[in-house]
C-alpha positions in Angstrom: 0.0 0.0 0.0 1.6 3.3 -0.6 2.1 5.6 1.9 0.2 8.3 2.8 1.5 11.5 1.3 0.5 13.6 4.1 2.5 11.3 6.7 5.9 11.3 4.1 5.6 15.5 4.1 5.1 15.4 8.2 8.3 12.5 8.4 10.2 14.4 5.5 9.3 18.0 6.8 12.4 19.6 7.3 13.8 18.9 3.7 9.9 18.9 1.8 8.0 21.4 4.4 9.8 24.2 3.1 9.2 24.1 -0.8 5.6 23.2 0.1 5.2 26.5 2.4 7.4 28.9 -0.3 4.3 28.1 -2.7 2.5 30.9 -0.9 3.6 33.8 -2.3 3.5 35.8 1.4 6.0 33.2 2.7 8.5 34.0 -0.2 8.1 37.7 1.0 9.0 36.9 4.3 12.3 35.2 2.9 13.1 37.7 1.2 12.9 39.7 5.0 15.5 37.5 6.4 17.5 38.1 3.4 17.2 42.2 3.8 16.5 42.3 -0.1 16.5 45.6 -0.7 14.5 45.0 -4.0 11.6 42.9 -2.6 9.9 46.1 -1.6 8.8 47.3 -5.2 7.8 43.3 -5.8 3.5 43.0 -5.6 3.6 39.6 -4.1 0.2 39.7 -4.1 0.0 39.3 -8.0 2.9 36.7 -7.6 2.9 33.4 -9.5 4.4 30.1 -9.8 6.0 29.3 -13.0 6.9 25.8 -14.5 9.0 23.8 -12.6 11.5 22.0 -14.8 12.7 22.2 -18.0 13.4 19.4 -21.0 16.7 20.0 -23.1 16.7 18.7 -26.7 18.3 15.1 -25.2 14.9 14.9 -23.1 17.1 15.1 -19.9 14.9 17.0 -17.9 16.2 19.8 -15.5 14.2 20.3 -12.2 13.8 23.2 -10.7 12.4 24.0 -6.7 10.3 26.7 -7.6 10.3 29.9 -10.4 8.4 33.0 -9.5 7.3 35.9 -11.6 5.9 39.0 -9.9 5.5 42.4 -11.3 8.4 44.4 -9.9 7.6 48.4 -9.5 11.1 50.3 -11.1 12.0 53.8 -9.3 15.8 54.2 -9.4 16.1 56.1 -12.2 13.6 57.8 -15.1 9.5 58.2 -14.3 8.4 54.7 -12.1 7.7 51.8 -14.1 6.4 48.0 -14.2 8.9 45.0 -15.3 8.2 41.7 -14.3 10.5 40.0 -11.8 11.5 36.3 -11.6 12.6 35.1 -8.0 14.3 31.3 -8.9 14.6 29.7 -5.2 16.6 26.5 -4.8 15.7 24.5 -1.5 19.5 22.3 -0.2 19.8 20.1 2.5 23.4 19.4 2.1 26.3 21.2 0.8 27.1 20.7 -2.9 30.4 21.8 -3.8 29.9 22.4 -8.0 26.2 23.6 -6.7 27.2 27.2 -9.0 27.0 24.9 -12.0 23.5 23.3 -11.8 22.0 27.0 -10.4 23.7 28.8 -13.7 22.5 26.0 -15.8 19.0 27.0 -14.1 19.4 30.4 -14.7 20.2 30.1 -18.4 17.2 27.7 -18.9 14.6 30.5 -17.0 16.3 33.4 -19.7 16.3 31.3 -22.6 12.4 30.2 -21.4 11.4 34.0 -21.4 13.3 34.5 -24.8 11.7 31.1 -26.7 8.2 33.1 -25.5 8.5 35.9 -27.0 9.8 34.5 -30.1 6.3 32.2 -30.5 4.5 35.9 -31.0 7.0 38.0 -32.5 9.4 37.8 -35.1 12.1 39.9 -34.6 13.8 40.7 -30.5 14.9 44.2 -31.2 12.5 45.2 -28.9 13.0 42.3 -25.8 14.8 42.7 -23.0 14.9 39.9 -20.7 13.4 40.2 -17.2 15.6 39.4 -13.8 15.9 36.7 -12.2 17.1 36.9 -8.5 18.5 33.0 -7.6 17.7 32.5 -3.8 19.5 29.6 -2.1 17.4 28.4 1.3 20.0 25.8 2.9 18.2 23.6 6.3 21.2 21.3 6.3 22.8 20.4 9.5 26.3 20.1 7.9 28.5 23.3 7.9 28.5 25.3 4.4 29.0 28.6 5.1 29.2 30.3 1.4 28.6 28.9 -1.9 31.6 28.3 -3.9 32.0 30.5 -6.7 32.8 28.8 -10.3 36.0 30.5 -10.3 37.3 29.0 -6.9 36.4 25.7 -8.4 38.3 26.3 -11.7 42.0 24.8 -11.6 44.1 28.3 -11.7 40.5 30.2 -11.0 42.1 33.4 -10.6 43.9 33.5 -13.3 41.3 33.3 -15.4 38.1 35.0 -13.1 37.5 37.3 -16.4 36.3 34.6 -18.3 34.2 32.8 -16.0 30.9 33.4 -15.3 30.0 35.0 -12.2 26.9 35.5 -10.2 26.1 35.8 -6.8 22.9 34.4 -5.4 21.0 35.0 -2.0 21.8 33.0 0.3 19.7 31.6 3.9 21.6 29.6 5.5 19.3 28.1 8.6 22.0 27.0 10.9 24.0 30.0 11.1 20.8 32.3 11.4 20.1 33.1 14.6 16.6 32.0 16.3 15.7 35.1 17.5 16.5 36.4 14.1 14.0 34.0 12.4 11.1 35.7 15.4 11.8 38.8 14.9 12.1 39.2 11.0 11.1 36.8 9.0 7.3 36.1 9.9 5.1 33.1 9.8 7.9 31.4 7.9 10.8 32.3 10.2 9.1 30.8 12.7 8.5 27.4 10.7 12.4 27.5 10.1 12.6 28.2 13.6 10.9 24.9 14.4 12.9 23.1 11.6 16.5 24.3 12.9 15.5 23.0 16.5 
């Protein structure tokens, strides 16, 4: 008989519980709280949705994704305010994964070249497309020690010799065991407290 799949999310809450919570859109605000992300104040969560999931390359390997958001995303740095829309790509680890930069970059490029393969279905010429960002979010609930994400170039034989040439991003990163309970209280709202419960 297979198991109920309310009992294997309860047994398997620390590393499932979170992804299913993030679905809400009002939890992903509150991670972006503990994060201090400037930018998630012109994001209308409230309009927030979840995009597909994974992705299938012309071999038919298919590429899995946590969860891919797209909110619109109010601009007011520079020129009259404006609307964009906003993707928020948020990768859920319970362990450390030393080459992690290269599955979350191939994730990245999949989530552009998604938004570009769009618009080329109702137009026929990109002169006028820009892209829209995508901020990568890392939520680590691991017990292991990983304090920072390895970039590419520190994994590259001679790295720093060659940092020009190598791509380079730098995602958001939660890591639960080094984030301080009262932290989690005081700033990052219904779903700090769930982490709260899930790092104790």
């Amino acid at each position: 008989m297979a198991e109920d799949p309310l009992k294997k999310l309860v047994r398997n809450f620390p590393e499932n519980g979170p992804k299913l919570l993030l679905e809400h859109p009002f939890n992903v605000r509150d991670l972006l709280m503990l994060l201090r992300e400037k930018r998630a104040e012109g994001i209308d969560f409230a309009a927030m949705t979840i995009e597909r999931t994974h992705f299938v390359k012309p071999h038919f390997e298919h590429v899995a994704l946590d969860l891919l958001f797209k909110a619109p995303f109010r601009v007011t740095s520079s020129g009259p305010p404006r609307n964009i829309f906003i993707y928020l790509l948020i990768e859920h680890q319970s362990k450390p994964e030393r080459f992690f930069m290269l599955r979350l970059g191939d994730y990245l490029h999949e989530s552009y070249q998604m938004q570009k393969k769009a618009w080329e279905k109702k137009h026929d010429s990109d002169a006028k497309f820009f892209l829209q960002p995508i901020i990568p979010i890392v939520l680590y609930t691991g017990e292991r020690n990983w304090e920072k994400i390895e970039k590419l170039a520190d994994v590259v034989e001679a790295g720093e010799l060659f940092a020009d040439v190598i791509p380079d991003f730098k995602p958001l990163f939660l890591n639960l065991r080094n984030t301080a309970e009262e932290t989690l209280m005081r700033e990052g709202g219904f779903f700090g407290k769930v982490l709260r419960l899930i790092k104790l």
